[in-house]
C-alpha positions in Angstrom: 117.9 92.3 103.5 120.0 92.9 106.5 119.9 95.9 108.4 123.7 96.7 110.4 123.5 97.8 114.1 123.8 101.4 113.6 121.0 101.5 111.0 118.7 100.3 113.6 120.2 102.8 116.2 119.7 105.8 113.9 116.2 104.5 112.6 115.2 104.3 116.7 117.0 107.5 117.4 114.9 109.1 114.7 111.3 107.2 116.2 112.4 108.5 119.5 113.0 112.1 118.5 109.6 112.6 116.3 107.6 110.9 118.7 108.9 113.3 121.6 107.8 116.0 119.7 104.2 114.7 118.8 104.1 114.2 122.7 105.1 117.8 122.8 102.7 119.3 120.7 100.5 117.3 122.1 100.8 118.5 125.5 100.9 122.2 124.1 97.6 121.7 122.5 95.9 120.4 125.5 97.4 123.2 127.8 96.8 125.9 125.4 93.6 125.0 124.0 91.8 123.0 127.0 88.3 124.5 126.9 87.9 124.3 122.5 89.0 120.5 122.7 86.9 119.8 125.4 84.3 121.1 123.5 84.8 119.1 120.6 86.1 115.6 122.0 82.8 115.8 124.5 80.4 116.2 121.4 82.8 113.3 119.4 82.5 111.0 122.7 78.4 111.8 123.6 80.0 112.4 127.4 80.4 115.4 129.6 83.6 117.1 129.8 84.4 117.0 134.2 86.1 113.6 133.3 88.2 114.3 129.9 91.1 116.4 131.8 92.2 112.4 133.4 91.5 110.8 130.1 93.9 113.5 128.3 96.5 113.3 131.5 95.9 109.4 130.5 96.8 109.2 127.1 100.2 111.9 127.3 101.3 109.7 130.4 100.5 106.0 128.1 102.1 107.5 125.8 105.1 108.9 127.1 105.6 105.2 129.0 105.2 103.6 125.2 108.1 105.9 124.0 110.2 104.9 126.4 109.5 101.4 126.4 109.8 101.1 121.9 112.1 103.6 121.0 114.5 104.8 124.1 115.3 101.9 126.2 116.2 100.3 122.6 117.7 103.2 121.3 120.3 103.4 124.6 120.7 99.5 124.5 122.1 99.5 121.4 124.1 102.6 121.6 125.9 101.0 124.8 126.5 97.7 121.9 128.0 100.0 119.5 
């Protein structure tokens, strides 16, 4: 089966698009509801919470690098082919 370049585009268009808004909501959650999830994640993890504020600033900035590296550098490459 052979996927056409703008079938690709669209399918990394669409990746690009829900994952910004999982990195959204993400961020949301952790500004709105800082103290609850502390709570929680430092009961899931058996550690205390000073350090979880840099492990959350850690994973939205991974993660934000990760969508621009798989789905928006591609995504503009192939737009600029098509």
């Amino acid at each position: 089966m052979m996927l056409d370049l703008a079938t690709v585009t669209s399918f990394l268009g669409w990746c690009a698009a829900i994952n910004i808004a999982v990195l959204i909501c993400a961020a949301f959650i952790v500004m709105v509801f800082n103290s609850q999830i502390k709570v929680i994640h430092s009961r899931l993890m058996a550690t205390n919470t000073t350090g979880l504020n840099m492990l959350y600033f850690n994973f939205l900035a991974n993660y934000k690098v990760l969508i621009l590296m798989f789905n928006l550098v591609p995504y503009f490459a192939l737009r600029m082919l098509a």
